[in-house]
N, C-alpha and C positions, 0 to 999 in steps of 0.2 A: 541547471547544467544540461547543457544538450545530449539528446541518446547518441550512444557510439553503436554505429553501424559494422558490421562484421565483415570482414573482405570476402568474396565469393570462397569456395574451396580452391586451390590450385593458384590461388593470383600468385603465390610465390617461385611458380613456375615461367618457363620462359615460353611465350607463345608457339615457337614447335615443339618444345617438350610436350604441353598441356591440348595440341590438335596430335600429337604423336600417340599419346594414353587415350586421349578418347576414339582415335579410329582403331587404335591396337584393343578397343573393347568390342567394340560394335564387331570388327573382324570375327572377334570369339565368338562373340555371341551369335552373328547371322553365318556362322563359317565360312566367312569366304576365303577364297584363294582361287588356282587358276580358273580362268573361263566367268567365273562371276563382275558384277559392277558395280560401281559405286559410285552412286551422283553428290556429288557436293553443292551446295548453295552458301554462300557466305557471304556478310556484309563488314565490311572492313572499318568503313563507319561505327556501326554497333559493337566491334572490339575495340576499335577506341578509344569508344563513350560518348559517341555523339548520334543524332539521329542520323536512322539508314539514308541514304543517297544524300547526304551533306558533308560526309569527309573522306570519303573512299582514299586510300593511304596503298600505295605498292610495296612500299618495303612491308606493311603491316600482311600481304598477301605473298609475298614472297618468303614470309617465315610460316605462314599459314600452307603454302606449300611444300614444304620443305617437310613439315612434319606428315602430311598426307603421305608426300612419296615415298617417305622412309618406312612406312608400314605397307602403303602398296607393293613396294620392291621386295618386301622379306616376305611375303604371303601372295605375291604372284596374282593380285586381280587388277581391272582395271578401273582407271580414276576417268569421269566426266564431270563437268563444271558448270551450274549452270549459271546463265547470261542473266543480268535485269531485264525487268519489262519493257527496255527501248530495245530490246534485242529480241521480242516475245519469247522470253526465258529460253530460247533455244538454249544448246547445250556444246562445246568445250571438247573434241575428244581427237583421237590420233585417228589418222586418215582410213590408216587398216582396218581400224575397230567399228566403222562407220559402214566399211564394206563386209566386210564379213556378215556384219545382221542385215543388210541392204536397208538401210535407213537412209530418211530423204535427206540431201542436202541441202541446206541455204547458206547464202551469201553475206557475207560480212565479216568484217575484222573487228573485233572487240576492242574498245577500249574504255579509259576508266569512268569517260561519260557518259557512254553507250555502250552498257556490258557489262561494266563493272569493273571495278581494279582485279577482282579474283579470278575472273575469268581470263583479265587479259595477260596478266600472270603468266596462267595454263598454258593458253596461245605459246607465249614466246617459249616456254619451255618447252614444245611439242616438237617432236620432230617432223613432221607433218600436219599441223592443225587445221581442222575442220570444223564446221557448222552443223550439225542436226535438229531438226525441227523436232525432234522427241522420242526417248525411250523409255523402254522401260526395264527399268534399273534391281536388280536384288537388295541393295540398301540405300541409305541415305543419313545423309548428316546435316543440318543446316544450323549453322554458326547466324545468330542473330535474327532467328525467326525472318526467313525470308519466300519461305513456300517452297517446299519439294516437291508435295505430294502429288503432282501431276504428271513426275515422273518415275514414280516406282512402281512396279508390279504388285498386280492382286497376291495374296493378300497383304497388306502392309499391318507387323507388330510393333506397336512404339516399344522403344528402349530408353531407359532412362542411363546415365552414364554417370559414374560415380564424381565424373567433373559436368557441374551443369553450367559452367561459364568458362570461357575462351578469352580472356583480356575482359572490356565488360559485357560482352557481347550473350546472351544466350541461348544453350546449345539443346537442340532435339534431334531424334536419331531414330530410326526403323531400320527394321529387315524383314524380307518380304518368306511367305510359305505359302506353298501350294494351297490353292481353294481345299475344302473337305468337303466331295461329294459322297451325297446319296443321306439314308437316312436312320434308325435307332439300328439296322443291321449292318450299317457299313459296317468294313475292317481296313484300319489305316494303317497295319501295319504284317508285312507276311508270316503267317501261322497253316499251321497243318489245319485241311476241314474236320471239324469236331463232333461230326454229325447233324448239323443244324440245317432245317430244311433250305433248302437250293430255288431259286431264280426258275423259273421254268426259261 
């Protein structure tokens, strides 16, 4: 008798609901809300079930969006996207937010052969989309193992999310914490001096 394989946790969920719970964790857990980022990577293919860049699907990223913004909206940060590597993973984001950190622009329109379906999604969703050649991002999600980590800020702490799959696709996540400088005297956290010798 052949072994019965166990459905991922969540498969009985609908693809926003199950991208809905895992960015409304990671939220908690890296606290974001206003002024913070969030780069997303997702392979639409790998929620499928098929190898990355052999079924890229838009309806399958357009519910994958759906659940992003709906926790973006209620916790006030911002969502980035990033592109495939025929796009050098640039990155998905509203015009303003591009300006505001003064990040470099590049050129091009995403789409689902060159970009990706999740990205080009984003695009059409944006009220202004734009190109960035890279940030660096407070957290990240990637749907389908597709490489974030070139765009999150030092330090990056993985998170593990109580749904590890997204459709079949699998899901890893970080948020990012300040470096801990200095050394067995640091103090990371404010306290009255307690008389401990001092710094000349």
């Amino acid at each position: 008798m052949p072994e019965q394989t166990e459905a991922p946790a969540g498969a009985e969920l609908s693809l926003t609901a199950a991208t809905a719970a895992v960015v409304a964790e990671l939220a908690e857990a890296g606290k974001l809300g206003p002024g913070k980022i969030l780069v997303v990577g997702a392979s639409t293919s790998e929620v499928a079930g098929v190898r990355i860049g052999t079924g890229g699907a838009l309806e399958v990223a357009q519910q994958l969006l759906q659940g992003i913004r709906q926790v973006a909206e209620e916790r006030g940060f911002h969502t980035v996207y990033q592109c495939c590597e025929h796009l050098n993973r640039s990155l998905v984001m509203e015009r303003s937010l591009l300006e505001s950190l003064r990040l470099r622009e590049v050129s091009a329109v995403p789409v689902p052969g060159a970009g990706g379906s999740m990205a080009a999604v984003a695009y059409s969703f944006m009220a202004d989309p734009v190109l960035a050649e890279t940030i660096e991002a407070h957290a990240g999600i990637d749907i389908g193992e597709t490489l974030i980590g070139m765009h999150l800020r030092r330090v990056a702490v993985p998170f593990r999310p109580s749904l590890r799959y997204i459709g079949s696709a699998r899901v890893n996540a970080a948020f990012s914490r300040p470096p801990l400088v200095g050394g067995e005297r640091a103090v990371y956290r404010t306290q009255e001096t307690n008389g401990s010798r001092q710094c000349d």
